[in-house]
C-alpha positions as CSV (number, residue, x, y, z in Angstrom):
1,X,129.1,115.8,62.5
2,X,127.9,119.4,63.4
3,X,128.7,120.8,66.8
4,X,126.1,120.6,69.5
5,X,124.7,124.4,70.2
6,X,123.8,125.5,73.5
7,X,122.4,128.8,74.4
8,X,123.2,130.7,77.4
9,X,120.5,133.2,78.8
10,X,121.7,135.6,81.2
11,X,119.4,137.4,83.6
12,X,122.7,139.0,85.5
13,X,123.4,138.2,89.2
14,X,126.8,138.2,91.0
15,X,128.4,136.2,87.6
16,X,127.7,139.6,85.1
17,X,129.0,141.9,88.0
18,X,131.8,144.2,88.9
19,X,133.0,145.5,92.1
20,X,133.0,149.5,92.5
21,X,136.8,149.1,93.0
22,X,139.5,147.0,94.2
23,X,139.0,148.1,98.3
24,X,135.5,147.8,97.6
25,X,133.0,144.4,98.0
26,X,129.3,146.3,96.8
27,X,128.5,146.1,93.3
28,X,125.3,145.8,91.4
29,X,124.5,143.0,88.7
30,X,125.3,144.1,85.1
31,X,128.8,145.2,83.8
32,X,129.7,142.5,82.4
33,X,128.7,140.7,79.2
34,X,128.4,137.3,79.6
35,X,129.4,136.2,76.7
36,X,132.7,137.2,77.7
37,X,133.0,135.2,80.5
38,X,132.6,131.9,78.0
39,X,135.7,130.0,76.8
40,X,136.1,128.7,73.7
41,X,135.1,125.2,73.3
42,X,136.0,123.5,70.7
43,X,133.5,120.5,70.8
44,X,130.4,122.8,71.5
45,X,129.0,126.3,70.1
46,X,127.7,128.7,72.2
47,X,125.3,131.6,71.7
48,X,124.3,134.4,74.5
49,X,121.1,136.4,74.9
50,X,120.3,139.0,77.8
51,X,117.5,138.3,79.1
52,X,117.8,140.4,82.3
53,X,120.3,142.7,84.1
54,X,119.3,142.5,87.6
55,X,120.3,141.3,91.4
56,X,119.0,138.0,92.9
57,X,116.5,140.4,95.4
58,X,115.5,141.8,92.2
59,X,114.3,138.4,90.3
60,X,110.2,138.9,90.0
61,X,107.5,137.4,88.1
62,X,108.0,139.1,84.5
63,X,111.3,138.0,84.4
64,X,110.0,134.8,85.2
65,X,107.6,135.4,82.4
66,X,110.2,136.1,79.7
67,X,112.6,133.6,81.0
68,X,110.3,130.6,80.6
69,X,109.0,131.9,77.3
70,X,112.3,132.0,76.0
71,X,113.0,128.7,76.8
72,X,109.7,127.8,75.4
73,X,110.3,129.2,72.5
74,X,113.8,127.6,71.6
75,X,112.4,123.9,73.0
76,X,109.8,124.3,70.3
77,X,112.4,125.5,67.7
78,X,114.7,122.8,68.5
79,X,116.8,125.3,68.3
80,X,119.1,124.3,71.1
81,X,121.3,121.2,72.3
82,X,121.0,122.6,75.9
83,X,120.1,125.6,77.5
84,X,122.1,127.2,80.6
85,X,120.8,129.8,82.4
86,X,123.1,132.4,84.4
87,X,121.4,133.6,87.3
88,X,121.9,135.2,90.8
89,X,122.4,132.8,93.2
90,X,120.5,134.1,95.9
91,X,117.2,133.2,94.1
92,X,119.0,130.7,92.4
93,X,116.9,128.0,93.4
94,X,113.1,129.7,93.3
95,X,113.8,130.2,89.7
96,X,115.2,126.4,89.4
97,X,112.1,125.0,91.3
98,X,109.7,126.9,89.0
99,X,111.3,125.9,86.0
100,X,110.7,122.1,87.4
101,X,107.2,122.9,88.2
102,X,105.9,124.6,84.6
103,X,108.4,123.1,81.9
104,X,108.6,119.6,80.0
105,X,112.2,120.6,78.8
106,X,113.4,119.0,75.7
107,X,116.7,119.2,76.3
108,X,118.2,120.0,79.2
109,X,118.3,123.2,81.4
110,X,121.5,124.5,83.7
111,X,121.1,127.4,85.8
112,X,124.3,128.7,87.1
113,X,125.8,131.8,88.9
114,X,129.1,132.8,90.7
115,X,129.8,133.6,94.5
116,X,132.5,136.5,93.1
117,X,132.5,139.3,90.9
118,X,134.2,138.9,87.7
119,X,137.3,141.3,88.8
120,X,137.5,139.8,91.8
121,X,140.6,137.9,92.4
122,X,139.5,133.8,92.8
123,X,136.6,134.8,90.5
124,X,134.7,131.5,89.8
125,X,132.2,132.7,87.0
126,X,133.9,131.7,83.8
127,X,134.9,128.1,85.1
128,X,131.4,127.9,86.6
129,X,130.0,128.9,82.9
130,X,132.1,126.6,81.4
131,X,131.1,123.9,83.3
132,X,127.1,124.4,83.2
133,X,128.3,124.7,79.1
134,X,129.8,121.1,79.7
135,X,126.7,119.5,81.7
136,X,124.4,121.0,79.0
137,X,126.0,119.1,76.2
138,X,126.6,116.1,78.1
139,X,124.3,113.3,76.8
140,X,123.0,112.2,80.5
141,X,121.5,115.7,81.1
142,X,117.6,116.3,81.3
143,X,115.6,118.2,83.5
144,X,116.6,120.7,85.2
145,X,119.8,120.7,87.1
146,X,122.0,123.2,88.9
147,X,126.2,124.0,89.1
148,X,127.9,124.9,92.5
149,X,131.0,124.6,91.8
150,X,132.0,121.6,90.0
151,X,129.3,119.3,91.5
152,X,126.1,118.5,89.5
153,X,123.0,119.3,91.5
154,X,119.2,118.3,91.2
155,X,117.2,121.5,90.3
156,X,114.3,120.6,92.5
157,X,116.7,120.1,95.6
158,X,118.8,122.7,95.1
159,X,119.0,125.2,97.6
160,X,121.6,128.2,99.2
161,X,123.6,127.2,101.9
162,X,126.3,129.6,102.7
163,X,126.8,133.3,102.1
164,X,131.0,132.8,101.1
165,X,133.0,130.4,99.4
166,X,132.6,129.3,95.5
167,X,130.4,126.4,96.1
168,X,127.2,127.8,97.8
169,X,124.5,125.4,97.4
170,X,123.9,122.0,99.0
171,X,120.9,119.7,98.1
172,X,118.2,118.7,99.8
173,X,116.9,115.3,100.2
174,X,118.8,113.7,97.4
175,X,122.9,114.3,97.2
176,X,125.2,115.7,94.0
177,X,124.6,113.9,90.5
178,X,128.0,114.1,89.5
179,X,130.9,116.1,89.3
180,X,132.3,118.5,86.2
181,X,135.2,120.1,85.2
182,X,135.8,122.1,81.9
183,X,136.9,119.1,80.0
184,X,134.8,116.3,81.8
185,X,131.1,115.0,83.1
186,X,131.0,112.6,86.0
187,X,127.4,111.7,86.4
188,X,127.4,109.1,89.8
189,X,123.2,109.0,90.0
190,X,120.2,109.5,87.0
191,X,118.5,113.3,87.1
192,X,115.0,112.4,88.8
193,X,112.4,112.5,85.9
194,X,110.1,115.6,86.2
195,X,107.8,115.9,89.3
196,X,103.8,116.1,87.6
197,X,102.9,114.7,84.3
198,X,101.4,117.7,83.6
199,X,103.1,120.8,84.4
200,X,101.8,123.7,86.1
201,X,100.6,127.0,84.0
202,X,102.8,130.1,84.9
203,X,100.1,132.8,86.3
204,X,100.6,136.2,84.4
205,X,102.9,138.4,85.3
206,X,101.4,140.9,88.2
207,X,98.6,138.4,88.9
208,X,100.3,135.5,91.1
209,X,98.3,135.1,94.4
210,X,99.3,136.5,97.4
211,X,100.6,134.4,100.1
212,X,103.4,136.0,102.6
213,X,105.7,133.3,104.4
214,X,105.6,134.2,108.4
215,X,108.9,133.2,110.4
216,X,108.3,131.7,113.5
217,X,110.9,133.0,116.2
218,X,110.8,132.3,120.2
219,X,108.9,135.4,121.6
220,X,107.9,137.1,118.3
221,X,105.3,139.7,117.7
222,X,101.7,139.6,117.4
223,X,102.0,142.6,114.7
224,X,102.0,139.4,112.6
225,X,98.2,139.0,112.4
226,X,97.9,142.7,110.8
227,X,100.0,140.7,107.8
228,X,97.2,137.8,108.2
229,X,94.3,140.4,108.1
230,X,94.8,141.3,104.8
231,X,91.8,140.3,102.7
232,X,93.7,139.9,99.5
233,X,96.1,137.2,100.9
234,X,95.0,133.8,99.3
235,X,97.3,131.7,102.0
236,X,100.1,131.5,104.2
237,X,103.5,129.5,104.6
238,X,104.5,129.5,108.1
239,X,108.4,129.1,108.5
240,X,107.7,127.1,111.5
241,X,109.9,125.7,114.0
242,X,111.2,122.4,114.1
243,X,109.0,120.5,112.0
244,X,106.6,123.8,111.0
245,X,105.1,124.6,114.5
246,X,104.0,127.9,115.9
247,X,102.8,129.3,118.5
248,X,99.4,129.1,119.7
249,X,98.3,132.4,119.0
250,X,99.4,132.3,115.9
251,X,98.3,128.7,115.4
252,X,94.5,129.6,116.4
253,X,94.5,132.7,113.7
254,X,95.8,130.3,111.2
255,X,93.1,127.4,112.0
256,X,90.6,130.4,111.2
257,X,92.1,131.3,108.0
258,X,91.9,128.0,107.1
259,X,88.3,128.0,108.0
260,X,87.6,130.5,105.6
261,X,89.0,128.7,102.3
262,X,92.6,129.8,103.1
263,X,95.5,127.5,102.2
264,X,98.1,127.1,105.2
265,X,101.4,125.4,104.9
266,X,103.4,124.3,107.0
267,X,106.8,124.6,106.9
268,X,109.9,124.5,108.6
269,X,112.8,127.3,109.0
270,X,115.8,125.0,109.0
271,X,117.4,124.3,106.1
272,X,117.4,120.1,106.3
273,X,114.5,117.7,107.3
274,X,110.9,117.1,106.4
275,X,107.7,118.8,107.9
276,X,105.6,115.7,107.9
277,X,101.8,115.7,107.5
278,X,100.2,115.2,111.3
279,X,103.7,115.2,113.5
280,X,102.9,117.7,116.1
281,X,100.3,119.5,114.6
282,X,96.9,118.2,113.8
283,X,96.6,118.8,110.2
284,X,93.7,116.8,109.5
285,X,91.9,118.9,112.2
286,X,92.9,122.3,111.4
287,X,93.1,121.3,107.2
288,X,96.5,123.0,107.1
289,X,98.9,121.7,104.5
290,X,102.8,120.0,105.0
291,X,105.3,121.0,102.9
292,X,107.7,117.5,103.5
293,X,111.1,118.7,102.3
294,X,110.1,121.9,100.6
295,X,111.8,124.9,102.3
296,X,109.2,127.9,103.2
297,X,110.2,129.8,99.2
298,X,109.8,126.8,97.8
299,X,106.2,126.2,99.5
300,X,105.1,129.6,98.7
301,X,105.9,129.0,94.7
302,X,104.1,125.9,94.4
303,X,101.4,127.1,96.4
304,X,100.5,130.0,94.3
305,X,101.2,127.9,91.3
306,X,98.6,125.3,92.4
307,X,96.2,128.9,93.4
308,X,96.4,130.3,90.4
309,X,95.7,127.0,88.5
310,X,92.6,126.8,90.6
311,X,93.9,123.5,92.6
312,X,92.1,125.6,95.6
313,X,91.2,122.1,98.2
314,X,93.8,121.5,101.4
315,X,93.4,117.5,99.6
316,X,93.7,118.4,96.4
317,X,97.2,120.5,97.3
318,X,98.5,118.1,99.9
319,X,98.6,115.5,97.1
320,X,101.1,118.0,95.2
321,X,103.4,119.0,98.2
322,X,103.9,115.0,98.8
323,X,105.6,114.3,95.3
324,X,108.4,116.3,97.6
């Protein structure tokens, strides 16, 4: 029986990095091949492709572009087992919520990074690598899921929850899948089947709509509405307080954006807990948007998704942001 074959596709990140030196903690991504951060396995091969070089800040729409095309390209090949995906884990999760949003993944889809530089001492990369390697071949995995650490984690829920440590990410609303180790796949739960029947188009790189996300602080400036101003701007994610309010000021500018075609939503700053549709704020009145349990990032992608696949009615996007 022939080996499963997974491909690993690294766009750099923290996990393909070196520190400048030994007293040093700054490094930029790149250094480091990835391929030789992968064990041998003897029940699996493994081939590696650079896709990208670059930080977490640095992840952008034409790597997006080339990322999902790639994975396109070997789903219609059937050229892979499973694919895993080393990535930065600061951005770790926008680029695992978009892949849920605009792929029908034929097999399943890993994205993984590290919390250390390779020569770092208590580097986790190469156990983290051949872990995603493990969850990729295991016969349970679809969709697309996430490694922190040796838990299994629901792409669409993934999200960054502390700056230190190896395991980095927490999930938000459902828990771990599973656990993994080098040698071993634990899954507790099923992977959630993908969110829309249809998936969303990926916009061309340079041509996604604009839409800033504001964060709502006690006391902040008004030098917010020259962001709002901007004629280009398609629509707006608030990172709101508590569960995605604002205030007035900055609440009646909104309403009027909204009034002229603007999408607004509403979301909330903390990391946990649902902005629901109507709780506090009026929505139906001001035909503002609630996110539910998307974080403000989160919102923003699927909002310019649903833009730039002309979805353009407050309804018509609500409907989308209460699958979450």
């Amino acid at each position: 029986m022939p080996k499963q074959h997974i491909i690993v596709l690294s766009t750099g990140g923290t996990i393909t990095s070196n520190t400048d030196s030994e007293q040093s903690s700054t490094y930029q991504s790149g250094g480091v091949d990835v391929a030789d951060l992968i064990a041998v396995n003897a029940t699996v091969s493994v081939s590696c492709e650079t896709l990208a070089s670059v930080s977490s800040q640095d992840v952008d729409d034409h790597i997006w572009d080339v990322l999902l095309t790639r994975i396109r390209e070997i789903s219609m090949n059937n050229a892979a087992d499973g694919i895993v995906v080393s990535h930065g884990t600061d951005t770790l999760e926008e680029s695992a919520f978009l892949l849920e949003l605009t792929l029908q993944p034929t097999c399943p889809i890993v994205l993984v990074g590290a919390m250390r530089t390779a020569n770092t001492l208590g580097s986790d990369g190469e156990r983290a690598l051949a872990n995603a390697i493990q969850v990729a071949a295991h016969p349970q995995s679809q969709g697309i899921i996430a490694i922190s650490g040796d838990r299994i984690l629901q792409g669409r829920t993934v999200y960054k929850s502390r700056t230190d440590g190896i395991d980095g990410f927490a999930s938000y609303p459902v828990g771990e899948l599973g656990r993994v180790t080098p040698k071993r796949v634990d899954y507790f739960t099923q992977v959630m089947p993908p969110v829309f029947t249809e998936q969303l188009t990926l916009p061309s790189a340079g041509l996604w709509p604009s839409v800033p996300i504001i964060y709502v602080s006690a006391n902040m400036e008004k030098s917010t509405l020259l962001v709002l101003r901007d004629e280009n701007i398609k629509g707006v994610v608030i990172a709101g307080v508590g569960h995605g309010n604002a205030p007035r000021w900055l609440m009646d500018e909104l309403q009027a954006l909204a009034a002229q075609g603007k999408s607004i939503v509403r979301s909330t700053r903390l990391n946990t807990g649902h902005a629901y549709r109507n709780l506090e704020v009026d929505d139906d009145e001001l035909n503002f948007i609630a996110c539910r349990s998307l974080n403000p990032h989160k919102s923003r992608i699927l909002l310019q998704l649903l833009l730039a696949n002309d979805v353009d009615s407050p309804q018509a996007q609500q409907q989308y942001f209460d699958y979450f």
